[in-house]
C-alpha positions in Angstrom: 0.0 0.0 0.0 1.5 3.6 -0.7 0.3 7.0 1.2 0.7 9.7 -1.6 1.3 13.1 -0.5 2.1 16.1 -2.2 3.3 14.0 -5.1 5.8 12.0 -3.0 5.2 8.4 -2.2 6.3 6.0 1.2 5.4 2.9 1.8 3.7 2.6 5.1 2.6 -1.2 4.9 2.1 -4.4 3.3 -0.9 -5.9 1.1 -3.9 -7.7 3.2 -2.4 -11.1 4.6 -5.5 -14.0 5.3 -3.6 -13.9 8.9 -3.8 -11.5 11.8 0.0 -10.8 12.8 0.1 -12.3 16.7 -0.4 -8.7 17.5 -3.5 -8.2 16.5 -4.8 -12.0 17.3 -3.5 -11.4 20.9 -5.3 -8.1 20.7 -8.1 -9.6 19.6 -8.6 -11.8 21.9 -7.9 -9.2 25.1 -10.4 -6.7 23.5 -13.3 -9.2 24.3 -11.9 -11.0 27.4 -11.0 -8.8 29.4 -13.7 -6.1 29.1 -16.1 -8.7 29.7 -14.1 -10.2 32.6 -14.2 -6.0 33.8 -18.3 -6.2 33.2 -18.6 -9.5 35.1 -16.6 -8.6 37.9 -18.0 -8.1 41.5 -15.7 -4.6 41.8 -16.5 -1.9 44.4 -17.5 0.0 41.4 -21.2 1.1 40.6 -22.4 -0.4 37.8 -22.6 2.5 35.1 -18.3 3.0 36.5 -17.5 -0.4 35.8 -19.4 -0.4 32.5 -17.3 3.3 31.4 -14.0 1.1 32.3 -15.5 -2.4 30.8 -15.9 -0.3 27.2 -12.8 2.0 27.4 -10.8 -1.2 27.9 -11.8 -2.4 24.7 -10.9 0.7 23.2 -7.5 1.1 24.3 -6.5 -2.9 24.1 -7.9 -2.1 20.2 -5.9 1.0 19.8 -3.0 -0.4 21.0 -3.0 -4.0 19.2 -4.4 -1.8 15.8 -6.8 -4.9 15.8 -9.5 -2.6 14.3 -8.6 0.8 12.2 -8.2 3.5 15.3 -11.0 5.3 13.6 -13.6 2.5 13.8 -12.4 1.7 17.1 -13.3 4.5 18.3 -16.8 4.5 16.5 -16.9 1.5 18.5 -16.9 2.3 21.6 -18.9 5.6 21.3 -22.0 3.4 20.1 -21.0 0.7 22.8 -21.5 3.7 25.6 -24.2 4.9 24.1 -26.4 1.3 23.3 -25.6 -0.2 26.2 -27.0 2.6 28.2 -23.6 3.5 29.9 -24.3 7.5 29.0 -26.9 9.1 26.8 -26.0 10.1 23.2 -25.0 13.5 23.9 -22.0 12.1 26.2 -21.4 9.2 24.5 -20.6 11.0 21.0 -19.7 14.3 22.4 -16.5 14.7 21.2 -17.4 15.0 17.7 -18.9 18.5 19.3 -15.8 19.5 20.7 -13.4 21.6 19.1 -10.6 20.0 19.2 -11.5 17.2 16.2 -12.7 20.5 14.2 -9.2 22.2 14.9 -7.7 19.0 13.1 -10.0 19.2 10.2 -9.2 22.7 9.3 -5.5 22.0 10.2 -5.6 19.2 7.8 -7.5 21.3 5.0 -4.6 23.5 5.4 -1.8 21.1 5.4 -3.2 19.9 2.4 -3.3 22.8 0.7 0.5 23.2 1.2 0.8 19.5 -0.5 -1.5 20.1 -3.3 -0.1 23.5 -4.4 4.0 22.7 -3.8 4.6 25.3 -1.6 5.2 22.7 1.2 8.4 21.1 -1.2 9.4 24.7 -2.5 10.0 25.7 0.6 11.7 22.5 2.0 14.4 23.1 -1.0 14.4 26.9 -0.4 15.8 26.5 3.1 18.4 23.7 2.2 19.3 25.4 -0.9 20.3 28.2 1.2 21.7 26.4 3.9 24.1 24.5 1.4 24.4 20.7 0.5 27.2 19.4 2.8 27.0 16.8 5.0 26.9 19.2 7.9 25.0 21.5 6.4 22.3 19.2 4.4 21.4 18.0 8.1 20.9 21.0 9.6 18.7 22.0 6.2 16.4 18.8 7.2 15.9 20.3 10.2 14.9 23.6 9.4 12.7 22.6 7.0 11.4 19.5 9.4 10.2 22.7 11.4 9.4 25.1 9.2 6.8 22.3 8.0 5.6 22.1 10.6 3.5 25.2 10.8 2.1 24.7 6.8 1.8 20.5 7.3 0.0 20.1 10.3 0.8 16.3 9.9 4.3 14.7 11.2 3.6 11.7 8.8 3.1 14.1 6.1 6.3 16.1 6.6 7.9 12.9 6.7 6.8 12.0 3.3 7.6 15.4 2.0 10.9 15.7 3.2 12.3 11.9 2.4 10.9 12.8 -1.4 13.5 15.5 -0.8 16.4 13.1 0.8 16.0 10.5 -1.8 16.7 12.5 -4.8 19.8 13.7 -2.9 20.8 9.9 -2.0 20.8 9.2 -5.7 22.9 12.1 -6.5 25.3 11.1 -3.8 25.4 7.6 -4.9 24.7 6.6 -1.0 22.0 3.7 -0.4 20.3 1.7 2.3 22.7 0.9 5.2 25.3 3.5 4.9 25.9 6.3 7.5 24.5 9.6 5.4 21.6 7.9 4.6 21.1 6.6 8.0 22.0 9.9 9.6 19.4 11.8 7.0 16.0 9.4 7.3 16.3 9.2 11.7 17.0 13.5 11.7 14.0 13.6 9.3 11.4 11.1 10.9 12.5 12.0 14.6 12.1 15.7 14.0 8.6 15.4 12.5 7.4 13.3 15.6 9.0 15.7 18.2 8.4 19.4 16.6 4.9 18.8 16.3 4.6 19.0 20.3 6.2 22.2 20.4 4.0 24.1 18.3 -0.1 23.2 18.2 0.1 21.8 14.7 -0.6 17.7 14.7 -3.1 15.7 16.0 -1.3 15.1 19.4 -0.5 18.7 20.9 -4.3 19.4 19.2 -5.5 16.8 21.5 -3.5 18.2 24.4 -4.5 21.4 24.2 -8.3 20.7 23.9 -7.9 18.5 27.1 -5.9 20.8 29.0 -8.7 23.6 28.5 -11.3 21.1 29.6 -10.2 19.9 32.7 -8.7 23.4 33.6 -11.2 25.6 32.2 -7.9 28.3 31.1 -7.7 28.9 27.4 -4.2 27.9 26.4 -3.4 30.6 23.4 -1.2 29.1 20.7 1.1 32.1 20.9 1.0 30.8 24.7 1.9 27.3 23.6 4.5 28.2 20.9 6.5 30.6 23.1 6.7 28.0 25.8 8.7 25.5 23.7 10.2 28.1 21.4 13.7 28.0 23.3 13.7 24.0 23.7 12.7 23.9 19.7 15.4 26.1 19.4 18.2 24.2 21.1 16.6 20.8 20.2 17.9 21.8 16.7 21.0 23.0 17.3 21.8 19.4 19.5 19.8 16.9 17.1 22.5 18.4 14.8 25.3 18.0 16.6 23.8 14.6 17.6 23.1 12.9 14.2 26.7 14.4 13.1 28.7 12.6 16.1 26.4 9.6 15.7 26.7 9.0 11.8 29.9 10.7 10.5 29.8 10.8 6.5 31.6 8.1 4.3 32.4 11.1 1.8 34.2 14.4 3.7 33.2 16.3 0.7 29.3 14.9 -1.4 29.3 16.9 -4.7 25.8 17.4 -6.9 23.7 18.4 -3.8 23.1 22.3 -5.1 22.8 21.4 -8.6 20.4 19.1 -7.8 18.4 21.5 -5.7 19.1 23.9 -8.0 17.2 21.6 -10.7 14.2 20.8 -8.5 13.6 24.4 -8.3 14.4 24.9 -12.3 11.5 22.0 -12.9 9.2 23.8 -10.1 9.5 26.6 -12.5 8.4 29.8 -10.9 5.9 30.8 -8.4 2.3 29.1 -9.5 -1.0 31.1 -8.4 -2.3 28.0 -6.3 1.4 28.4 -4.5 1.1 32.4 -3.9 -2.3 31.6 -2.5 -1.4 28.7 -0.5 1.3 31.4 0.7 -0.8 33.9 1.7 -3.8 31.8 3.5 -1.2 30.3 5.4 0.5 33.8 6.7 -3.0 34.6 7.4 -3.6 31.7 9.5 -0.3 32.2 11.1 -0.3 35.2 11.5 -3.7 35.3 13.8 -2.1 32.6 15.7 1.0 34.2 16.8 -1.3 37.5 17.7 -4.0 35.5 19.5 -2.8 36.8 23.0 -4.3 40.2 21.5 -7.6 38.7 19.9 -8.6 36.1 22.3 -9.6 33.9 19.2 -9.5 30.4 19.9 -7.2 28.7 17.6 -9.2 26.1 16.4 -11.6 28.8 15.3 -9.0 30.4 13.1 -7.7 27.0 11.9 -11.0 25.7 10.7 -11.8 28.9 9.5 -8.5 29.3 7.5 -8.8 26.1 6.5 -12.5 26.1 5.0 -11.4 29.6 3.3 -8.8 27.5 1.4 -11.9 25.0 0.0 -13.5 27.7 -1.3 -14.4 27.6 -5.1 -11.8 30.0 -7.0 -11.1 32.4 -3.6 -9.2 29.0 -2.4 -6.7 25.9 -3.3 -8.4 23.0 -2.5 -12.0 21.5 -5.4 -14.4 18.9 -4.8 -12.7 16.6 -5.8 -9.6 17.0 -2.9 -12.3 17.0 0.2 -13.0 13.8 -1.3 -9.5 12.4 -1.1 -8.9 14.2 2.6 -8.3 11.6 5.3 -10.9 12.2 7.7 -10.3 9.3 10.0 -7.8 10.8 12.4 -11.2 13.2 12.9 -12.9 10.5 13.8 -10.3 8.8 16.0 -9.6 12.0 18.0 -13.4 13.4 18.4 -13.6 9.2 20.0 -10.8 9.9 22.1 -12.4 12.8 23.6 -15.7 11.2 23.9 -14.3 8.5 26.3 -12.3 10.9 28.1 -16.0 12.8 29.0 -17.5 9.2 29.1 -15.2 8.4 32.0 -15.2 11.9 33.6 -19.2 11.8 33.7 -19.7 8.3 35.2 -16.2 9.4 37.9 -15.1 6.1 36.9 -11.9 8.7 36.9 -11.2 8.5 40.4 -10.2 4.9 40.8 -8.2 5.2 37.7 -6.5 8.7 39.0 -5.5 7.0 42.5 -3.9 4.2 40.4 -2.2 6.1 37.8 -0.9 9.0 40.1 -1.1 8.4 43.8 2.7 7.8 43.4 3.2 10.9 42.3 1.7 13.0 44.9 4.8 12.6 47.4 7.2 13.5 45.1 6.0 16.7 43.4 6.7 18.7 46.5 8.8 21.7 44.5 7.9 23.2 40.9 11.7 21.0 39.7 9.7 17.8 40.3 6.7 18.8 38.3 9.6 20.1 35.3 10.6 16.0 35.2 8.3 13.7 37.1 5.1 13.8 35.0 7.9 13.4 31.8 9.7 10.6 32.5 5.8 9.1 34.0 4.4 10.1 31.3 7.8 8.5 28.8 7.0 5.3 30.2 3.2 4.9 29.9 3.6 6.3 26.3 6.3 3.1 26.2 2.9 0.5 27.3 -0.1 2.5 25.4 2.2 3.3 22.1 -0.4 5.8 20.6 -0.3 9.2 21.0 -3.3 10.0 20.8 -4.5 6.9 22.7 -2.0 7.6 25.5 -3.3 11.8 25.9 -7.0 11.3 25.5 -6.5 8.0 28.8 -3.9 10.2 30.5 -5.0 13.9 30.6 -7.9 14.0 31.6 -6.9 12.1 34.8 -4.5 14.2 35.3 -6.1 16.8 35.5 -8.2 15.9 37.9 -5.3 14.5 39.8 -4.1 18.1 39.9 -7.3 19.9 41.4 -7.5 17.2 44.1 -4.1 17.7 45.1 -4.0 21.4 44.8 -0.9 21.1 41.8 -0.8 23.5 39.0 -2.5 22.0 36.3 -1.6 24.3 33.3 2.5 23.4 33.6 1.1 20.2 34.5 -1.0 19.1 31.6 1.9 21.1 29.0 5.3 18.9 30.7 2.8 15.9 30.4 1.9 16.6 26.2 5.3 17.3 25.3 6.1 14.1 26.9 4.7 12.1 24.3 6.9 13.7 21.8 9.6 11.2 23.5 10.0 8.0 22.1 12.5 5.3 21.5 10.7 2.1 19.7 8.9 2.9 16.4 5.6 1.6 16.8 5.1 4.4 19.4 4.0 6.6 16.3 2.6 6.2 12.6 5.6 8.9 12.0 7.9 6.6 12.7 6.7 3.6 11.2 6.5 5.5 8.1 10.1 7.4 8.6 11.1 3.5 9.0 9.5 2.2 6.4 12.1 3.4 3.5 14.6 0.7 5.3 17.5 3.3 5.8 17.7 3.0 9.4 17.2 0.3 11.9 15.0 0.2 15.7 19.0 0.5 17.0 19.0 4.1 15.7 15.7 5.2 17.0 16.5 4.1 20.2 20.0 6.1 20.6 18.6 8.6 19.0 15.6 8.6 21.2 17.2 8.5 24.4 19.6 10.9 23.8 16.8 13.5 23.1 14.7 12.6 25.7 17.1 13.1 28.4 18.1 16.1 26.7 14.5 17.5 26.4 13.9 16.7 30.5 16.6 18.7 31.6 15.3 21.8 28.9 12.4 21.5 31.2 14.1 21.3 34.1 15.3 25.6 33.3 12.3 26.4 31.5 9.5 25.3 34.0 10.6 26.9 36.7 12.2 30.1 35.4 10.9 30.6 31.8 7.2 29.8 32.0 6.2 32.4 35.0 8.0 34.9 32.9 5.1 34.5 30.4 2.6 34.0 32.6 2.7 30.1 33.0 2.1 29.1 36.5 
């Protein structure tokens, strides 16, 4: 099966097998037995709590084992809540009235856009162009453009595919293939930057998620001016020492890789000059930036400019996007995170919460006694349950909203809280912890070996950027 994107294809899987991978049959088999062995037991729950945990067991043994697509899962368990009379229908299926899923869908509208009109790829070669096309240089180029992308490809798998269209072509003018240390160095900077950036500014499906949750359970609005200056200075030095990182890691076989400019410098020669659909793609996109970064002054929700923006871009002529692409869009990850949120307010409504809370966090409570704990002890918690419940968007919607709640009990600022505990899932160290690294792995140019150096060298790295901006940084701008 191939994902196309912008006109660059990866392959993110293999063709229907007649047999379940002993993943999914063991997954299978879970998500039956043991919500029904939850549903059947005598626990000192009341019955419409042990029926919330009975049905959002089966969701999360199904999200994790991929059993069912995470989509339909969720659809799931949203009519499972609602038939068997757990909640009524406006709880059961509230999420699809949140926000938060309608953020996505105008984030996506927007990141598609980009695709669709080239700008996204322009761009990427624009930067590295400039940047230059030495080793050195060509990774730091990737990482610019990783983030840059990030803001007009609201989608870490996306950027992924955008960006290895990018590195291939320069791994055939290099003459470097699978298993050497350029390309290995290139794919992990590309695929692990896509997964992580994304947390620092409110642009995928994950930080979305988090934000959305956050405001719930706090009832603050979280700006994403707010948001983005928070990680700004960890982006910042997470670029310079990925960098330095990947160039220590995997030195180059070639000191000296000739061709890279001319063969940017071709791309952009084919490109040919700026198209219309690119100069509008260009301008709806400083638009929709542009509100965001000022939002501190407007008080517009976010998700109202994004959906906005991005329904402005599917207008007939005035935008980018026909018919004919809202057809194509990928509106399962809607689905999947509006069923996220749906539990989250399925569990909160029937405070089958509160046993869940004293199981997840009572450990915590005696160590967050000073604002340095809450910097690293809700990470590194937070790095290990993402370890167990691999999805991210799985792992925020069963975590937050707990948390949360864990905070008001305990008198613990929730805000830093629920922000240390988001960025958390941008730490990883096996693949199948996110669909953009499956798909950054899926070219075969590095191995589960480089993920995980790679990965724990950032994530200790990004704990102790925490451990200065937490408790000096955020109060500054009014984080507390």
């Amino acid at each position: 099966m191939m994902a196309t994107v912008g006109g660059a294809s990866a392959p993110i899987g293999e063709a229907g097998s007649p047999h379940l991978p002993v993943r999914k049959l063991t997954g299978a088999i879970l998500g039956i037995a043991v919500p029904v062995a939850i549903w059947m037991a005598p626990l000192n729950f009341g019955l419409r709590e042990k029926h919330a945990l009975a049905v959002s067991a089966f969701m999360i043994i199904a999200w994790i084992s991929e059993v069912l697509p995470h989509a339909l899962t969720g659809l799931v368990g949203c009519y499972l809540f609602w038939v068997l009379r757990v909640v009524g229908f406006n709880i059961a299926f509230g999420g699809f009235a949140d926000q938060t899923p309608w953020f996505l869908f105008g984030a996506g509208l927007l990141g598609m856009m980009a695709a669709k009109s080239g700008l996204a790829r322009r761009l990427a070669y624009l930067v590295m162009r400039q940047v230059g096309a030495g080793y050195s240089r060509l990774v730091l180029g990737l990482i610019l453009s990783s983030f840059l992308l990030t803001f007009l490809v609201p989608s870490g798998i996306a950027c992924v595919v955008i960006m290895a269209a990018v590195a291939l072509g320069l791994m055939e003018v290099f003459q470097l293939g699978r298993g050497t240390s350029v390309g290995r160095g290139i794919f992990i900077t590309l695929t692990y930057t896509a997964g992580i950036f994304d947390k620092m500014v409110i642009a995928g499906p994950a930080s979305i998620l988090g934000r959305g949750l956050i405001e719930k359970g706090t009832n603050a609005h979280i700006y994403w001016s707010v948001w983005f200056l928070a990680f700004l200075p960890c982006a910042l030095a997470t670029m310079f020492v990925t960098w330095r990182l990947v160039l220590w890691l995997y030195p180059p076989e070639k000191e000296a890789m000739v061709g890279g400019l001319a063969f940017l410098d071709s791309e952009l020669k084919k490109m040919g000059s700026w198209t219309r659909l690119e100069k509008k793609s260009l301008v709806l996109m400083l638009l929709a930036i542009g509100l965001w970064v000022t939002d501190l002054l407007h008080h517009i929700s976010p998700a109202i400019i994004g959906l906005g923006v991005g329904l402005l871009a599917a207008v007939p002529r005035l935008g980018v996007l026909d018919e004919q692409d809202l057809k194509r869009y990928n509106y399962l990850p809607i689905i999947f995170v509006a069923a996220a949120i749906s539990m989250g307010d399925v569990l909160l409504s029937t405070s089958a919460l509160h046993p869940l809370t004293v199981i997840m966090f009572d450990w915590m409570r005696p160590l967050l006694t000073n604002v340095f704990a809450l910097a690293t002890v809700p990470y590194w918690t937070a790095f290990v349950y993402h370890i167990f419940l691999g999805n991210e968007i799985s792992m925020l919607a069963t975590s937050v909203p707990p948390l949360m709640s864990f905070a008001k009990v305990n008198g613990i600022h929730a805000v830093p809280l629920g922000l240390v505990w988001a960025f958390a899932a941008g730490g990883k160290i096996f693949v199948y912890q996110s669909g953009v690294m499956v798909t950054g792995y899926s070219y075969g140019y590095f191995e589960m070996k480089d993920m995980l150096s790679i990965g724990i060298c950032l994530s200790i790295f990004e704990s102790l950027a925490l451990l200065v901006l937490v408790p000096f940084y955020w109060p500054l701008i009014g984080i507390r």
